[in-house]
ZAGU-105190 format. One record per residue: x, y, z of N, C-alpha, C, CB in turn; residue in three letters. Coordinates in steps of 0.001 Angstrom, whole numbers, padded with zeros to 6 digits, always signed. Glycine has a CB too. Example, Ala and Ser with C-alpha at 12.3 -4.5 7.8 and 13.67 -1.06 7.14 Angstrom:
// residues 2
+013190-005690+007800+012300-004500+007800+013200-003300+007800+011308-004473+009046ALA
+012850-002250+007080+013670-001060+007140+012900+000030+007870+014084-000598+005725SER
//
This chain:
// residues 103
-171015-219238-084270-171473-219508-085613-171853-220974-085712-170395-219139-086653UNK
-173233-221254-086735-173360-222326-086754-172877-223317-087599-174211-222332-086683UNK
-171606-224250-087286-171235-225530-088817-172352-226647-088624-169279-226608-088716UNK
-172148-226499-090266-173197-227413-090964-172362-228514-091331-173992-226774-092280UNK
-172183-229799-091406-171185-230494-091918-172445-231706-092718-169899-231075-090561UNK
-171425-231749-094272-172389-232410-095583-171749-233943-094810-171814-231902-097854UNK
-173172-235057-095079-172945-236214-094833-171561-236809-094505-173430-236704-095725UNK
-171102-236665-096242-170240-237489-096285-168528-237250-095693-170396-237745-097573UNK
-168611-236035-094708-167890-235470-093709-167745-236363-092035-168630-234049-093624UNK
-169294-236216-092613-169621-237252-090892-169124-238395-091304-171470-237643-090209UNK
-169365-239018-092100-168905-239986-092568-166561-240204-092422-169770-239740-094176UNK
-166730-239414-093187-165192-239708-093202-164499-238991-091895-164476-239085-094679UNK
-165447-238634-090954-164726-238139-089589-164737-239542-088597-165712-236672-088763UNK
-166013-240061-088958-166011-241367-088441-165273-242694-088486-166844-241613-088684UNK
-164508-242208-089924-163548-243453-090222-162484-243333-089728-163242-243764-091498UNK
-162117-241679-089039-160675-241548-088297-160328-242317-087317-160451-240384-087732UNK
-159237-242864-087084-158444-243154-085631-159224-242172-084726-156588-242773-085617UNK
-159161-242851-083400-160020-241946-082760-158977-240425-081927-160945-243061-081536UNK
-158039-240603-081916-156817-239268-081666-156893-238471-082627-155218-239615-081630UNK
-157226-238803-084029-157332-237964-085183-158628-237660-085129-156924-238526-086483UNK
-159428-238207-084931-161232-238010-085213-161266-236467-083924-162640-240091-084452UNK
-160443-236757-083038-160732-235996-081628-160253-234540-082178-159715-236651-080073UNK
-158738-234370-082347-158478-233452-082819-159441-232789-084432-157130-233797-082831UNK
-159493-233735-085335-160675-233073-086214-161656-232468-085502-161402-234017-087060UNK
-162374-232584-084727-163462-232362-083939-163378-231124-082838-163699-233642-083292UNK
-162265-230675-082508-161882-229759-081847-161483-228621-082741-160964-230206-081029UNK
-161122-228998-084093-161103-227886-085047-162131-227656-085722-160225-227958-085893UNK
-163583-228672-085392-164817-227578-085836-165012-226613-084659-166414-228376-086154UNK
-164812-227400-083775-165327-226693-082344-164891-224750-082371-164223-227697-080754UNK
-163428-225083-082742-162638-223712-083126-163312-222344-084247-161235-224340-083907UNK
-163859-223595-085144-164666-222662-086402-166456-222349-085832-164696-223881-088250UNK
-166669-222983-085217-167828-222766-084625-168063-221460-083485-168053-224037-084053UNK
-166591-221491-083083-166268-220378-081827-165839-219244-082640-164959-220826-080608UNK
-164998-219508-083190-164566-217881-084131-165022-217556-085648-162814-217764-084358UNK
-165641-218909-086116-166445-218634-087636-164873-218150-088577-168031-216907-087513UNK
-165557-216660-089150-164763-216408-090584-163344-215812-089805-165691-215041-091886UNK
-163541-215706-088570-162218-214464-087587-160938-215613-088059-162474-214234-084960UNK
-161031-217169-087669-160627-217931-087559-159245-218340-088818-161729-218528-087334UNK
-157891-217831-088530-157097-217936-089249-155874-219037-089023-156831-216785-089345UNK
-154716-219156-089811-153729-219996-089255-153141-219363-088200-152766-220399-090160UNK
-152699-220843-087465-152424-222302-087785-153525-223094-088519-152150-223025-086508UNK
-155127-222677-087830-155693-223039-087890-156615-223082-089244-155800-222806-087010UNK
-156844-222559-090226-157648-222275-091403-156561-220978-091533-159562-222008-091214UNK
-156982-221460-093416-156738-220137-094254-157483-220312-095651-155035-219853-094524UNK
-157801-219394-096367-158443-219702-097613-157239-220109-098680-159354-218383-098112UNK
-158463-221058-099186-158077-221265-100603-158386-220919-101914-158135-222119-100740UNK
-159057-219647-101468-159830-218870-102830-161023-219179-103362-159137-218968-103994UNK
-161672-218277-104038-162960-218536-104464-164056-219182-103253-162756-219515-105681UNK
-163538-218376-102076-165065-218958-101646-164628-219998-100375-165998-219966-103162UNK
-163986-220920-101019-163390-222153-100082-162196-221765-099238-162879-223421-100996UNK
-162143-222696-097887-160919-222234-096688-161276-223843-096619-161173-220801-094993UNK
-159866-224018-095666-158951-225342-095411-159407-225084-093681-156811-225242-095988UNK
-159731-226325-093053-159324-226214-091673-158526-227356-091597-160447-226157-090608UNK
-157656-227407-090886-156647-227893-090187-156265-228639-089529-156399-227535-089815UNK
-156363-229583-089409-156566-230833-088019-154921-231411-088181-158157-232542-088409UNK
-153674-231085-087111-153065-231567-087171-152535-232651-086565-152797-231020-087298UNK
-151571-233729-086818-151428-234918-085746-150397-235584-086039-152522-235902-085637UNK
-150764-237407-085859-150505-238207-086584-150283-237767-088462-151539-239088-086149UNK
-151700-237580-088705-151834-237752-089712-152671-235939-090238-152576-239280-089775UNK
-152685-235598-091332-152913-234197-091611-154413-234460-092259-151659-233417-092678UNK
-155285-234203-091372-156786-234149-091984-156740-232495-092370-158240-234658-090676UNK
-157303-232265-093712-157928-231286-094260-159873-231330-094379-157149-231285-095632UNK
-160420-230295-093736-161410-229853-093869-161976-228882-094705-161527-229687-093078UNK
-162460-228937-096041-162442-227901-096808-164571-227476-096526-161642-228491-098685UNK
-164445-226019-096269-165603-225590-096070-165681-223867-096921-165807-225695-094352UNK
-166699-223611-096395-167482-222265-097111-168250-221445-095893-168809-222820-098404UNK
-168826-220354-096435-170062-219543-095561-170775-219430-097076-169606-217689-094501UNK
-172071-219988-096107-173755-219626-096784-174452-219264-095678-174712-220977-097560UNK
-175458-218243-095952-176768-218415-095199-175759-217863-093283-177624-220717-095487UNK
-174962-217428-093310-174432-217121-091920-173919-218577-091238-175709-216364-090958UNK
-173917-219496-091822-173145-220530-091179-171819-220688-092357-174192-222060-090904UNK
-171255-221744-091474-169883-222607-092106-170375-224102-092654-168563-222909-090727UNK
-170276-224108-093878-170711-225246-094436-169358-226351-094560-171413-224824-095864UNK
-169322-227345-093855-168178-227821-094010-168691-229084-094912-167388-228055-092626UNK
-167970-228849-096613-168671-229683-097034-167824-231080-097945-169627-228822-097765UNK
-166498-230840-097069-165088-231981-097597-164243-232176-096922-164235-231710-098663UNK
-163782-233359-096499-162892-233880-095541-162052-235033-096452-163760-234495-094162UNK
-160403-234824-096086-159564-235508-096948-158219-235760-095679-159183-234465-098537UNK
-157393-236884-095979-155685-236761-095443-154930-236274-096728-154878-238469-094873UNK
-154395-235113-096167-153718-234444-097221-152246-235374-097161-153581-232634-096910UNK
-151758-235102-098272-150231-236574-098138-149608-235511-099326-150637-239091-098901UNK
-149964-234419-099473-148812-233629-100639-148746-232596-100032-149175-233287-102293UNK
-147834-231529-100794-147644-230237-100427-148951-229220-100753-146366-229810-101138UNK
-149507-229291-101964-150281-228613-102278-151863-229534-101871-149857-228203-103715UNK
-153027-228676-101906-154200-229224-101996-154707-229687-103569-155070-228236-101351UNK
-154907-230946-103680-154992-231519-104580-156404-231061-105554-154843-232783-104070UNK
-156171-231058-106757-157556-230598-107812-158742-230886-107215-157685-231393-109283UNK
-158468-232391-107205-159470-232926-107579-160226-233234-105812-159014-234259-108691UNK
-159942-232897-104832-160347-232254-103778-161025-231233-103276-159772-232144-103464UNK
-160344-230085-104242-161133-228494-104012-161778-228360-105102-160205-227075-103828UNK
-162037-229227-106066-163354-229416-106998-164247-230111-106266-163162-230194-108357UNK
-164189-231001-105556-165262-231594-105048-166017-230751-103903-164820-232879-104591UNK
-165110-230394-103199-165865-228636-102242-166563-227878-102870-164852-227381-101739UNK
-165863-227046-103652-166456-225955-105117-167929-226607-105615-165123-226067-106842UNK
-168001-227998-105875-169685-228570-106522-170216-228365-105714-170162-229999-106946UNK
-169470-228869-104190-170788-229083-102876-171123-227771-102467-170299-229972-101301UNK
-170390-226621-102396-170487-225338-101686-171626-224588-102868-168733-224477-101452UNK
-171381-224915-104311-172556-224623-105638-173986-224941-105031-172307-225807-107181UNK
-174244-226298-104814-175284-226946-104931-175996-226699-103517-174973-228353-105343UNK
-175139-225691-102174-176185-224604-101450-176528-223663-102275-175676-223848-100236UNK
-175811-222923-102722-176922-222423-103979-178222-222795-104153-176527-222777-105220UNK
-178423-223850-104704-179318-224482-105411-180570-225268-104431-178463-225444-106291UNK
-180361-224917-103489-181232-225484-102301-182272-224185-102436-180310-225721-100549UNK
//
């Protein structure tokens, strides 16, 4: 399957430590190889549309993505530091995963 990853993903994959950037990067590799099959450890949904991938380590990168169009749109990258996934995180996925729509 093909991931699509929105700018500002590349962006904040680039700002990782590079042990964290590596492992992020091996968990697209994972979603790219198994797409929607792809469950925990590794991804699980978060409803409506949106799933979490997983990058564990040092530090806990969350990847929040979608399917459009037969790919994986990965269109939010965060360090999760709580128990739950934060609002105002999986709102910012939810606009970006909308606005393929709108393409």
């Amino acid at each position: 399957m093909k991931v699509i990853t929105h700018v500002a993903v590349d962006n904040f994959i680039r700002s990782l430590e590079e042990p964290t950037a590596a492992k992020t990067l091996k968990a697209i590799d994972l979603l790219e190889e198994f797409g929607n099959l792809l469950r925990l450890p590794h991804s699980r949904s978060l409803g409506g549309g949106v799933f979490e991938l997983r990058a564990r380590g040092k530090r806990e990168v969350r990847l929040l993505y979608g399917f459009h169009n037969q790919n994986a749109h990965i269109v939010h990258g965060f360090i999760k530091k709580t128990q739950r996934t934060p609002a105002r995180e999986l709102g910012i996925a939810i606009r970006r995963l909308r606005e393929l729509d709108d393409i």
